[in-house]
DSSP file (Angstrom, degrees, kcal/mol; ACC not computed):
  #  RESIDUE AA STRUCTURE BP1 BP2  ACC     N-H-->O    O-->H-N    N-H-->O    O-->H-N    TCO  KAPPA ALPHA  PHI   PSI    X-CA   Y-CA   Z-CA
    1    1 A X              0   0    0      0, 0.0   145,-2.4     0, 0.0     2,-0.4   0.000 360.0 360.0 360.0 137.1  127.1   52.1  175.2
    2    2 A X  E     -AB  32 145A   0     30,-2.4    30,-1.4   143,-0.2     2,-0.3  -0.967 360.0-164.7-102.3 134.4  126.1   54.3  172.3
    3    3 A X  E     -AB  31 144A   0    141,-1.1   141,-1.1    -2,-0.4     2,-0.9  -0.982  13.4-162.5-121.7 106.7  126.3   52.5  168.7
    4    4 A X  E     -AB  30 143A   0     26,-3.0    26,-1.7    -2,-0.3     2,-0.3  -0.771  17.7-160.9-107.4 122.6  126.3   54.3  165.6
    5    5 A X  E     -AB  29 142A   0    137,-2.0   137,-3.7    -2,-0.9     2,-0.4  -0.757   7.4-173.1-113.0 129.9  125.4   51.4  162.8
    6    6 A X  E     -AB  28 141A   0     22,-0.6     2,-0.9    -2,-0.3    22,-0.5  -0.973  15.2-153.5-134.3  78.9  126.3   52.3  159.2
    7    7 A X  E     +A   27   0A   0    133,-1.9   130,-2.5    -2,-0.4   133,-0.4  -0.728  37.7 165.8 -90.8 134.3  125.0   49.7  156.8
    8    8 A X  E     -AB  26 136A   0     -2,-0.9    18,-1.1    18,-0.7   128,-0.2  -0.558  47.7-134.0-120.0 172.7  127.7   50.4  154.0
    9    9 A X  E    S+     0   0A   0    126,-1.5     2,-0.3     1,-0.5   127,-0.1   0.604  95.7   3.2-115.8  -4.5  128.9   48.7  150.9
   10   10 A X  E     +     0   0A   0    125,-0.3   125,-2.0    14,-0.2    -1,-0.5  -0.944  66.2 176.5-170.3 136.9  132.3   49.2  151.9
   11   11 A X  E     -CB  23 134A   0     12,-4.3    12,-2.8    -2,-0.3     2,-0.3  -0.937   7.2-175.3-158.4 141.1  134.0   50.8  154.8
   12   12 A X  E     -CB  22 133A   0    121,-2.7   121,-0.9    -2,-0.4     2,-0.6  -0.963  15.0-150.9-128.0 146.1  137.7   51.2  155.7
   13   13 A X  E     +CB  21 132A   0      8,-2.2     7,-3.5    -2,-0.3     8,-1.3  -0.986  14.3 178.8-118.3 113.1  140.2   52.5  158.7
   14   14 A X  E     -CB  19 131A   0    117,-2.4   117,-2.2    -2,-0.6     2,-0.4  -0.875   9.5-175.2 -91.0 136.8  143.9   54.0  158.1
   15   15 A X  E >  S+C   18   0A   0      3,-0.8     3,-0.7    -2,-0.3   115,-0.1  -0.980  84.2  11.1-129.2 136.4  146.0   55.2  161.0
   16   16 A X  T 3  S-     0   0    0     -2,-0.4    -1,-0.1   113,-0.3     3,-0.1   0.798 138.6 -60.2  63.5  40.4  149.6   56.9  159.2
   17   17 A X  T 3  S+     0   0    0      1,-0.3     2,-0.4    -3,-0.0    -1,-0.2   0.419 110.4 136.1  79.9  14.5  148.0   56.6  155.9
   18   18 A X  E <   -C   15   0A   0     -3,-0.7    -3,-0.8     2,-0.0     2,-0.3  -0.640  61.0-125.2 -39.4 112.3  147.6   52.6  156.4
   19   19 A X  E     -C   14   0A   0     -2,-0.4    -5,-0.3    -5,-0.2     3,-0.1  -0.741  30.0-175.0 -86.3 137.9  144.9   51.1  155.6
   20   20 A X  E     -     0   0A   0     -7,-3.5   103,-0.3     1,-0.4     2,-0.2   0.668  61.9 -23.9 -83.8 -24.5  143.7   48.9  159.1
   21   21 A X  E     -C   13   0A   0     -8,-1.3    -8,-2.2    -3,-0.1    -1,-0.4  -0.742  57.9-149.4 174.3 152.5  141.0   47.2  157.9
   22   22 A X  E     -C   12   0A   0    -10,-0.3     2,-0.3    -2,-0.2   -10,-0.2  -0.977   2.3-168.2-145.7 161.3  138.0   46.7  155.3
   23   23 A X  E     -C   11   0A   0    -12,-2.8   -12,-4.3    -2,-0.3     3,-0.1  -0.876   8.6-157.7-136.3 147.6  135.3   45.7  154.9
   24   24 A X  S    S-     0   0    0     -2,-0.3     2,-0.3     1,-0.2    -1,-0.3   0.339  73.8  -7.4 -74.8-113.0  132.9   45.0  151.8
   25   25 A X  S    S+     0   0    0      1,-0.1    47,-2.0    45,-0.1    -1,-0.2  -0.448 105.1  65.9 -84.4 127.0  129.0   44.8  152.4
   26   26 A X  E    S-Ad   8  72A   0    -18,-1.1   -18,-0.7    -2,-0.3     2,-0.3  -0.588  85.2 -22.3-177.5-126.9  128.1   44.8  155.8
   27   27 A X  E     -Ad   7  73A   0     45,-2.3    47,-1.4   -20,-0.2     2,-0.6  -0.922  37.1-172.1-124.2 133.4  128.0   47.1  159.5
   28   28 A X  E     -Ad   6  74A   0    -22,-0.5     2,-0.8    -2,-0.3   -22,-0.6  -0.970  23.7-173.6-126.1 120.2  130.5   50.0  159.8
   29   29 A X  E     -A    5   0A   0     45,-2.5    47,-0.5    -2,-0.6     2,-0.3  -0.682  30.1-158.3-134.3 118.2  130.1   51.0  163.6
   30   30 A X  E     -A    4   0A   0    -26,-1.7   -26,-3.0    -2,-0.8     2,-0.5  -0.511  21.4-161.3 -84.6 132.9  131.3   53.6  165.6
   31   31 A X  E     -Ae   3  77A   0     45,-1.6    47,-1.1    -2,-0.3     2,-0.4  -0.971   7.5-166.8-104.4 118.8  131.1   52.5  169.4
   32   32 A X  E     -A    2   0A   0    -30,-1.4   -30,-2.4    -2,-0.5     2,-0.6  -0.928  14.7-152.8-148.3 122.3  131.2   55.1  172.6
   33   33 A X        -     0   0    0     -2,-0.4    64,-3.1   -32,-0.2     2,-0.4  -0.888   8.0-159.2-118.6 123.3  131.7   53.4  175.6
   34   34 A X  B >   -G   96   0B   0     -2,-0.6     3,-1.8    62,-0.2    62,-0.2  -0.792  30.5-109.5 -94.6 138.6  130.3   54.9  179.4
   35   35 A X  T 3  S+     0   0    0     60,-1.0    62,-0.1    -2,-0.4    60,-0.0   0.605 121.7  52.9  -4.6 -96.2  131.4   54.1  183.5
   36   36 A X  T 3  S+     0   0    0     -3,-0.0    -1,-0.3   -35,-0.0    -3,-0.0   0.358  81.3  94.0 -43.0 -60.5  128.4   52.6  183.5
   37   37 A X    <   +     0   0    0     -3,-1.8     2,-0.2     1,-0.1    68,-0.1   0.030  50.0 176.6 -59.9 144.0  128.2   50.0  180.6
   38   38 A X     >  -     0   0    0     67,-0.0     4,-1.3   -37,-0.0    -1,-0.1  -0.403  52.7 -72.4-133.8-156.9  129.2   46.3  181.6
   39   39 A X  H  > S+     0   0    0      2,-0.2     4,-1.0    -2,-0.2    -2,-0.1   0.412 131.8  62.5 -92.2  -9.3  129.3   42.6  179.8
   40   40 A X  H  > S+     0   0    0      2,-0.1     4,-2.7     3,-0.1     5,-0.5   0.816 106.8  42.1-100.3 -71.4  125.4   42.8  180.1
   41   41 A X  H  > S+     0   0    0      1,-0.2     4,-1.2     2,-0.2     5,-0.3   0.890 112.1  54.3 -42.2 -39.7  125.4   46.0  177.8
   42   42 A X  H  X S+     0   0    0     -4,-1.3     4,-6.7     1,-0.2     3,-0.3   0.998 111.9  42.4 -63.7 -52.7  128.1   44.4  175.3
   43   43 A X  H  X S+     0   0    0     -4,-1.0     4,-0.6     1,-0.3    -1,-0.2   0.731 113.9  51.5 -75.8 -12.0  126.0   41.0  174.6
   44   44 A X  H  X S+     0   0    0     -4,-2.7     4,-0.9     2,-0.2    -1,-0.3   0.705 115.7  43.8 -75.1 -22.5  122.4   43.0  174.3
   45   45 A X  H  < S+     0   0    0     -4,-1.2    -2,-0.2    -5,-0.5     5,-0.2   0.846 111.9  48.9 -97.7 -36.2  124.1   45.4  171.7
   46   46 A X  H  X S+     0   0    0     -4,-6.7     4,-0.9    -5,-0.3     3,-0.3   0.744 115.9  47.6 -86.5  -1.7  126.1   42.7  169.6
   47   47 A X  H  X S+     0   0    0     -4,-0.6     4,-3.1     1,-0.2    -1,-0.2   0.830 117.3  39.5 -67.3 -46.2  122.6   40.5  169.3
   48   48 A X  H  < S+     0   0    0     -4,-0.9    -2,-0.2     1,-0.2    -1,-0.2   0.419 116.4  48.7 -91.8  23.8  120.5   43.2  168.4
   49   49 A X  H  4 S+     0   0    0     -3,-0.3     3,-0.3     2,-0.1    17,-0.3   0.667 116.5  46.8-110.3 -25.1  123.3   45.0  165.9
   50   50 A X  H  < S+     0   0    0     -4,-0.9    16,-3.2     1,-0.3    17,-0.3   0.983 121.5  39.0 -69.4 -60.1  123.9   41.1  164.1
   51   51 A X  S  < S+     0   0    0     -4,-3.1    -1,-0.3    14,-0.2    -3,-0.1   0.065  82.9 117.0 -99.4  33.5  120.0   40.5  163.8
   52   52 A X        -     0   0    0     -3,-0.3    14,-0.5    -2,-0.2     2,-0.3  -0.555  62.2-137.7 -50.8 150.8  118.5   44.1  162.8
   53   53 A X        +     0   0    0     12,-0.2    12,-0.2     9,-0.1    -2,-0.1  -0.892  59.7 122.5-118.9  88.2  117.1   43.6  159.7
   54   54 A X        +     0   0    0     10,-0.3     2,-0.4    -2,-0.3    11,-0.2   0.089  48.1  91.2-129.9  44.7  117.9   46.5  157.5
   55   55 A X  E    S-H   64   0C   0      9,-2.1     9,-2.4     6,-0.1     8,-2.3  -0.854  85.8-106.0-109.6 147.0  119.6   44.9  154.7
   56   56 A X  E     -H   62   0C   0     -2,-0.4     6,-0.2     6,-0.2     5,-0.1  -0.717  20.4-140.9-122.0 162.9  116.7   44.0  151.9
   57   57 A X    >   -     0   0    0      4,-1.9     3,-2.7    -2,-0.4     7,-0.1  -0.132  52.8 -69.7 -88.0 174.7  115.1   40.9  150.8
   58   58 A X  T 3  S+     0   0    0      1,-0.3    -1,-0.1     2,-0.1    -2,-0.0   0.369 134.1  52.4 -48.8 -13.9  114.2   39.9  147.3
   59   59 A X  T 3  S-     0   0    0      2,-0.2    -1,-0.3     0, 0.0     3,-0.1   0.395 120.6-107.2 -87.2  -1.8  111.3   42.7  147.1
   60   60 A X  S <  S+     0   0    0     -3,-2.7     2,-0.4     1,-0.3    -2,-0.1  -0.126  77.0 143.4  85.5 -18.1  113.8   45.3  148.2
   61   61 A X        -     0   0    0     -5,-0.1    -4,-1.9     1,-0.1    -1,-0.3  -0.364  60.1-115.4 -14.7  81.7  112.1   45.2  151.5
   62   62 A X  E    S+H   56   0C   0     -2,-0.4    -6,-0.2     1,-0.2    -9,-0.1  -0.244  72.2 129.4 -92.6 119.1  114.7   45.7  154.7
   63   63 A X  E     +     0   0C   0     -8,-2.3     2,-0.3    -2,-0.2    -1,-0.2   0.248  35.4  95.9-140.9   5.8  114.0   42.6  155.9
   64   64 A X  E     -H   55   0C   0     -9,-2.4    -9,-2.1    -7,-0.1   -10,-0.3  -0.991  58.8-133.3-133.5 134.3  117.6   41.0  156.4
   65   65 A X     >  -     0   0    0     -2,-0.3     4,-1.3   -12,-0.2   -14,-0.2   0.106  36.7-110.8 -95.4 165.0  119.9   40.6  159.3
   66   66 A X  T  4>S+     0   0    0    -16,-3.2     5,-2.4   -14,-0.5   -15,-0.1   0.820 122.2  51.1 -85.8   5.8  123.2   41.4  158.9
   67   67 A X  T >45S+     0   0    0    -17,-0.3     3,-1.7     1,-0.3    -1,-0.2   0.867 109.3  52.6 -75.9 -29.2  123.9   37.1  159.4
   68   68 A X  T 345S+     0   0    0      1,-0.3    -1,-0.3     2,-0.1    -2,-0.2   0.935 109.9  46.1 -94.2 -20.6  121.2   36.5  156.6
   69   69 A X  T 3<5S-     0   0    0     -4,-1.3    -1,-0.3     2,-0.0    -2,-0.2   0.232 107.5-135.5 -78.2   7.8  123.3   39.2  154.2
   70   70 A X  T < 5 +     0   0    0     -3,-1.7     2,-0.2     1,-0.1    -3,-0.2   0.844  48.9 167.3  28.6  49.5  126.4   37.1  155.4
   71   71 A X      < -     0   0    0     -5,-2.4   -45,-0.3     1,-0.1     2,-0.2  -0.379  34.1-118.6 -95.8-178.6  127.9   40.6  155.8
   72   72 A X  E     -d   26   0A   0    -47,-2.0   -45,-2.3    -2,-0.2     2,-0.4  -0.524  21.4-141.4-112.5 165.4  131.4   42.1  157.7
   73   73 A X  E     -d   27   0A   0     47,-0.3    49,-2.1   -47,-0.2     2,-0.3  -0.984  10.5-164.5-147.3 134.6  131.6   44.5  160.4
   74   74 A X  E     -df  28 122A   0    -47,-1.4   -45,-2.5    -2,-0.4     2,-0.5  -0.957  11.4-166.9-105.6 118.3  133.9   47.3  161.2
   75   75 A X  E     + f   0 123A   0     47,-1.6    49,-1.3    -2,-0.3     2,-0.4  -0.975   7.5 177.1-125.0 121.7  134.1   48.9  164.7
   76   76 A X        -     0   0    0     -2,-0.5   -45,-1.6   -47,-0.5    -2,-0.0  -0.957  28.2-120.6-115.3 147.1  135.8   52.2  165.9
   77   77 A X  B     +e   31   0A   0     -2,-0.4   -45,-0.3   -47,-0.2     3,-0.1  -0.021  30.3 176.3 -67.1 167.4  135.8   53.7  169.1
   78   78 A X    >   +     0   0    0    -47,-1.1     3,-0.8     1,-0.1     4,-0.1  -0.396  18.6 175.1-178.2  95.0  134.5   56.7  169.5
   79   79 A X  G >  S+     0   0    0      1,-0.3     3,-1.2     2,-0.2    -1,-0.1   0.678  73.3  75.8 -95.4  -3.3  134.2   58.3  172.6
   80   80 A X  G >  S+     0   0    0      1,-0.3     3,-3.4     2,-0.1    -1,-0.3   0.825  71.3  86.8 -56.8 -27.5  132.9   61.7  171.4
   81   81 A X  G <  S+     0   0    0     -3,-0.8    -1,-0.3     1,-0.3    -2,-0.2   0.684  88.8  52.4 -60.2   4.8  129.6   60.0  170.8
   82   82 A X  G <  S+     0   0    0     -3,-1.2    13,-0.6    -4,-0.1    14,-0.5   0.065  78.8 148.3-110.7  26.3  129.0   61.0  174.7
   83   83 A X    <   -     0   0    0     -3,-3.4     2,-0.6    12,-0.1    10,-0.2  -0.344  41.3-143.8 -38.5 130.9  129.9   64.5  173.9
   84   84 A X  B     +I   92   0D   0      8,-1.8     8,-2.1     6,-0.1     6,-0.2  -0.926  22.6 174.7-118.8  95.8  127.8   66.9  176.4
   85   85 A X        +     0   0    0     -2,-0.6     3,-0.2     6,-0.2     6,-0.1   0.028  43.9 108.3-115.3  39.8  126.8   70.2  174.7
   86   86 A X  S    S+     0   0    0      1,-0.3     2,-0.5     6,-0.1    -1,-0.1   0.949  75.2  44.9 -61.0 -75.5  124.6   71.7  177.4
   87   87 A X  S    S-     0   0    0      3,-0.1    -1,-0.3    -3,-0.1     3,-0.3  -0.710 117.4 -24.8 -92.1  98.9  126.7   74.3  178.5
   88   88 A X  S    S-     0   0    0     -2,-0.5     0, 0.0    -3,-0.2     0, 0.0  -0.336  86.0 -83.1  81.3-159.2  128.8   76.9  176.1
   89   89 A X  S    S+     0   0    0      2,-0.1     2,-0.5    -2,-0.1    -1,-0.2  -0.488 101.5  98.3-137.0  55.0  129.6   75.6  172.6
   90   90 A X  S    S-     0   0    0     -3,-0.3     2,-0.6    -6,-0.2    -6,-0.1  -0.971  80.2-116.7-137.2 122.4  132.8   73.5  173.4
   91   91 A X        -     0   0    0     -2,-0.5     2,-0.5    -6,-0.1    -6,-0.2  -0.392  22.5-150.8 -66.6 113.0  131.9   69.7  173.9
   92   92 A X  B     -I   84   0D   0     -8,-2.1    -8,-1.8    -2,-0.6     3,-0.2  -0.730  12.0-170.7 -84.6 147.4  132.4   68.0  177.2
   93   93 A X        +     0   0    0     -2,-0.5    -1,-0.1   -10,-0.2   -10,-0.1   0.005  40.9 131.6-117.1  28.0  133.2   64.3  177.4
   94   94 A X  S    S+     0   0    0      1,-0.2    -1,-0.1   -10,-0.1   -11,-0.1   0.639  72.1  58.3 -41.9 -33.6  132.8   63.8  181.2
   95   95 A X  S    S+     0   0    0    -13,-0.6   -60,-1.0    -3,-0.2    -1,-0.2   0.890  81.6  98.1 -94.3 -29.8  130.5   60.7  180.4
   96   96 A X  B    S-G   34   0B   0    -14,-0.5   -62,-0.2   -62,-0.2     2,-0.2  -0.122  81.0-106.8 -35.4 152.2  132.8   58.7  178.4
   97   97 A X        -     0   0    0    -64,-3.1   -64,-0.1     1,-0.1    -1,-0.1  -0.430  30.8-118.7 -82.6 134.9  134.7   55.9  180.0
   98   98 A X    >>  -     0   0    0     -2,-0.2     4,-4.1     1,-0.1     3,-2.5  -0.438  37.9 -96.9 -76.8 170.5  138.2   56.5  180.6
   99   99 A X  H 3> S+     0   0    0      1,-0.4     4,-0.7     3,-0.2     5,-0.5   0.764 122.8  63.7 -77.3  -8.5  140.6   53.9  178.7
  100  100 A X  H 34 S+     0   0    0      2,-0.1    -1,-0.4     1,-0.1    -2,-0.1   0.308 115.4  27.5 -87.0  28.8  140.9   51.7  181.7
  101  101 A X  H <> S+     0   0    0     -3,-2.5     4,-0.7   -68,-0.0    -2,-0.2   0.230 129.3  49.1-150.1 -43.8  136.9   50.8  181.8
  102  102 A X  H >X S+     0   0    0     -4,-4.1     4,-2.6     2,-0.2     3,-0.8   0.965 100.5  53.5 -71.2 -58.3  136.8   51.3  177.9
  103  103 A X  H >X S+     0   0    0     -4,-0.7     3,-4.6     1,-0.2     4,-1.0   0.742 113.4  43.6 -46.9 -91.3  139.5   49.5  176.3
  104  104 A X  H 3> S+     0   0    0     -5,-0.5     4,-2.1     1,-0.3    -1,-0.2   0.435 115.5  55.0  -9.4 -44.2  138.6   46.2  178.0
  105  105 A X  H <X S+     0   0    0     -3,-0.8     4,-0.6    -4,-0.7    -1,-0.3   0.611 114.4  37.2 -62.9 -39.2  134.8   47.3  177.0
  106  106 A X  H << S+     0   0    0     -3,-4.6     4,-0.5    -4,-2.6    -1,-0.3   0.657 114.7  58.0-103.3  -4.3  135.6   47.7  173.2
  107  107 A X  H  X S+     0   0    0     -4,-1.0     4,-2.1    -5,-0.4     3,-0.5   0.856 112.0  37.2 -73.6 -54.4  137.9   44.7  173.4
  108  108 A X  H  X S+     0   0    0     -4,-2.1     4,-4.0    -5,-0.5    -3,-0.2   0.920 117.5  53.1 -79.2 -32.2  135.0   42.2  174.7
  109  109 A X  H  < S+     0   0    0     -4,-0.6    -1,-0.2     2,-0.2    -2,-0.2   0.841 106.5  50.9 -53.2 -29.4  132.4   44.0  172.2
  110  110 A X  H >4 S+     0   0    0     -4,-0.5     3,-1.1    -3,-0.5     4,-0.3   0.901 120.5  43.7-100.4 -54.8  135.0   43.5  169.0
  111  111 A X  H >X S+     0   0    0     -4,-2.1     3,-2.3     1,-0.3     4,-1.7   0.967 113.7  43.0 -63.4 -62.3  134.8   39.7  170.6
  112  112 A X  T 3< S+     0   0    0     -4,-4.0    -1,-0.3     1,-0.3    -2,-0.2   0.370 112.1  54.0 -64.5  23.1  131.5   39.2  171.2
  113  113 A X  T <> S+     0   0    0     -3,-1.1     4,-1.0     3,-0.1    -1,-0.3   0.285 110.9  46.5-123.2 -20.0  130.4   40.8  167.8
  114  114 A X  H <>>S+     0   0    0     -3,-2.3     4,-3.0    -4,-0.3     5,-1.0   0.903 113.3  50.1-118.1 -41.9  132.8   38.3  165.7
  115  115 A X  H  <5S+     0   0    0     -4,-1.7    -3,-0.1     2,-0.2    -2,-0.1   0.942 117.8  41.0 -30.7 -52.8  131.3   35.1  167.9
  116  116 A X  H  45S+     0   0    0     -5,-0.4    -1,-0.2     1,-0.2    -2,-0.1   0.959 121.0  42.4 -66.8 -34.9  127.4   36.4  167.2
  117  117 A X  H  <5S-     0   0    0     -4,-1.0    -1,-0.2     2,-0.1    -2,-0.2   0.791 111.2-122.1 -91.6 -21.0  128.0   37.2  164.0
  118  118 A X  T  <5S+     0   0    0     -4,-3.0     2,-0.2     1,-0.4    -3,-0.2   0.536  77.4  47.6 123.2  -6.2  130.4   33.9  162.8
  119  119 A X  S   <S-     0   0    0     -5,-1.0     2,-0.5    -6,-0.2    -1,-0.4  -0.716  91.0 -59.8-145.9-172.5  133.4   35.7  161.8
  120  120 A X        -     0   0    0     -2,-0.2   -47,-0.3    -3,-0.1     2,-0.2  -0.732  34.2-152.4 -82.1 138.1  135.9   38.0  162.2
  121  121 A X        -     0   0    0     -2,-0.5   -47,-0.2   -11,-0.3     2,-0.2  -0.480  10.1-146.5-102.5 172.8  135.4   41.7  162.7
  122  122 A X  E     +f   74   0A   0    -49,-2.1   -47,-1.6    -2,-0.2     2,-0.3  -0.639  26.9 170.7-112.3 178.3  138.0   44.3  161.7
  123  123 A X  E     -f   75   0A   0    -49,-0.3   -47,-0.2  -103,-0.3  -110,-0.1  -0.979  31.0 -99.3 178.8 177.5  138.5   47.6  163.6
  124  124 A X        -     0   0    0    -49,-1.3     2,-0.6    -2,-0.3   -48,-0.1   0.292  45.9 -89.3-102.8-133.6  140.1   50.4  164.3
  125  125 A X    >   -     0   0    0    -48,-0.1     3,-0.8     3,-0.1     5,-0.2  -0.885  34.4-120.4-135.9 143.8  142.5   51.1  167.0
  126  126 A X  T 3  S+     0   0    0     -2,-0.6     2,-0.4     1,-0.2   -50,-0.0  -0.398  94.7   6.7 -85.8 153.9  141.4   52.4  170.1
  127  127 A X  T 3  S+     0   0    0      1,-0.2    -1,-0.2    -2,-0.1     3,-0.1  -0.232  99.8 125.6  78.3 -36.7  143.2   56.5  170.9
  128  128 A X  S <  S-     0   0    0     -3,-0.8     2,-1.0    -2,-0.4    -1,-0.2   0.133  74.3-117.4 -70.7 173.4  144.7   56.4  167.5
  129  129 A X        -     0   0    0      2,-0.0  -113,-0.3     1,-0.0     2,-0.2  -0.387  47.2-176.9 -79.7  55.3  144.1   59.3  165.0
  130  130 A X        -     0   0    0     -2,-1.0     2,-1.0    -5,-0.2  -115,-0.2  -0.065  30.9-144.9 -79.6 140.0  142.4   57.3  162.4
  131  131 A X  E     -B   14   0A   0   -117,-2.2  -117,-2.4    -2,-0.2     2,-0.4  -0.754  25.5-164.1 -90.2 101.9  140.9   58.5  158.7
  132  132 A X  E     -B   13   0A   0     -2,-1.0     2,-0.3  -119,-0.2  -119,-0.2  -0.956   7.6-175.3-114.5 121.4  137.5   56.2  158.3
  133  133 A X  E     +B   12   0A   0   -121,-0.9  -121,-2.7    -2,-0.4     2,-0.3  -0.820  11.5 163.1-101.9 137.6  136.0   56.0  154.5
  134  134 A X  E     -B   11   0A   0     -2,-0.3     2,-0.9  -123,-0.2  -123,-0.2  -0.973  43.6-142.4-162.1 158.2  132.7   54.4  153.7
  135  135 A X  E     -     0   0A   0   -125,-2.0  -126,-1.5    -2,-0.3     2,-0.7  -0.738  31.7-161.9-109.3  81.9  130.2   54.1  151.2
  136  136 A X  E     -B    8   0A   0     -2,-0.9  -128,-0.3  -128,-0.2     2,-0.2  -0.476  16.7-136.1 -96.4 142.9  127.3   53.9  153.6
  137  137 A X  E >   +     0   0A   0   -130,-2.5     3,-1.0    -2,-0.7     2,-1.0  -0.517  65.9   3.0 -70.7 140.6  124.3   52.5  151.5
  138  138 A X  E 3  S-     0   0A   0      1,-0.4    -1,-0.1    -2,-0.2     2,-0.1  -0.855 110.3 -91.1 118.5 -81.8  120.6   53.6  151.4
  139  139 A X  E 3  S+     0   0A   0     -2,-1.0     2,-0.4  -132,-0.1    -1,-0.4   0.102  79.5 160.9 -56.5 142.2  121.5   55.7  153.4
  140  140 A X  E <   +     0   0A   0     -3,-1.0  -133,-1.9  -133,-0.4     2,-0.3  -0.961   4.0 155.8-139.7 132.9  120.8   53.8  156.0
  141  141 A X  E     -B    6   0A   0     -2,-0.4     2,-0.5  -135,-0.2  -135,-0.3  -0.889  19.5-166.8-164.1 112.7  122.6   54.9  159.6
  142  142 A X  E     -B    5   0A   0   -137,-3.7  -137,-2.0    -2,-0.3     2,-0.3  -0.944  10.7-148.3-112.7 108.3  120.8   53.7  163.2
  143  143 A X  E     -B    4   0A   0     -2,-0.5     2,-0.3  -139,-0.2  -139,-0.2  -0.737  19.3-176.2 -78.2 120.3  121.8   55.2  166.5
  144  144 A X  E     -B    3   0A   0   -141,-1.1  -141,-1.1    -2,-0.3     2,-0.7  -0.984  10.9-175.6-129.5 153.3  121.4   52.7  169.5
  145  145 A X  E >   -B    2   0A   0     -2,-0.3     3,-1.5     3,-0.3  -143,-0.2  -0.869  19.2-149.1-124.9 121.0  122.0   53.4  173.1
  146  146 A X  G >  S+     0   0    0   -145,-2.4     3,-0.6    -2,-0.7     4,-0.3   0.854  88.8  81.3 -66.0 -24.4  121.8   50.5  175.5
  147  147 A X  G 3  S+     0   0    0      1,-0.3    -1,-0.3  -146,-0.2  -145,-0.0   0.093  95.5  50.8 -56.2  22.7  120.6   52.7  178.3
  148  148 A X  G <   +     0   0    0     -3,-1.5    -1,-0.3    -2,-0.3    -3,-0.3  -0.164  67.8 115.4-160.2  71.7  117.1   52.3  176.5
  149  149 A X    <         0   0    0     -3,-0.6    -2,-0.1     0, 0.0    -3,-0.1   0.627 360.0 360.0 -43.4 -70.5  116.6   48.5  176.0
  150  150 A X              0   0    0     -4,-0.3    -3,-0.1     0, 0.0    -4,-0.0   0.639 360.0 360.0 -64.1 360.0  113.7   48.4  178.3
């Protein structure tokens, strides 16, 4: 699984000019799910996305999790993030998971992400054509890929 984590001050998804969800201050994260990733991959990525600490402490320091900023989290799928540019200038997506190995995958991630963190998380909708606004903060924006935990 690839994660790209967004600390924002606000972040929203419309699909048909809808709004789907928002969120204030918190996680806005786009998710890319591979064959490969399993229930091992989901609970290592939603531990280490609640307790990064890049939210900052009373020196301005980023020193705070997103549980100790008692912030929200947004997740949309995003299977281009395994886009493949080796070859010619057209993107392949040959490692994404097709939606029968990915939905379930972003289904149990959207669930274990609102257990670790204590609340519920909003998201978007997995295929749809969706319009995502955010006011991402710092900036601050961290790419993590569970195929490099160790």
């Amino acid at each position: 699984m690839i994660a790209v984590v967004q600390r924002v001050s606000k972040a929203s998804v419309s699909i048909n000019q809808q709004i789907k969800a928002s969120i204030g201050l918190g996680f806005m994260i786009l998710l890319g799910i591979e064959e490969t990733d399993d229930a091992q991959d989901i609970e290592w990525l939603s531990r280490k996305i609640v307790n990064m600490r890049i939210f900052p402490d009373d020196e301005g320091v980023m020193n705070k999790s997103l549980l100790d900023a008692n912030g929200e989290a947004l997740v949309i799928s995003q299977f281009t993030l395994h886009a493949s540019i080796k070859k010619g200038n057209r993107p392949s997506y040959i490692k994404a998971a097709k939606p029968e190995i990915s939905i379930p995958l972003y289904e149990a991630f959207k669930k274990q992400l609102a257990l670790d963190l204590g609340k519920d998380v909003g998201s978007g909708e997995f295929g749809a054509d969706m319009q995502v606004s955010l006011i991402n903060d710092g900036p601050v924006t961290i790419v993590i890929d569970t195929k490099d935990k160790k």
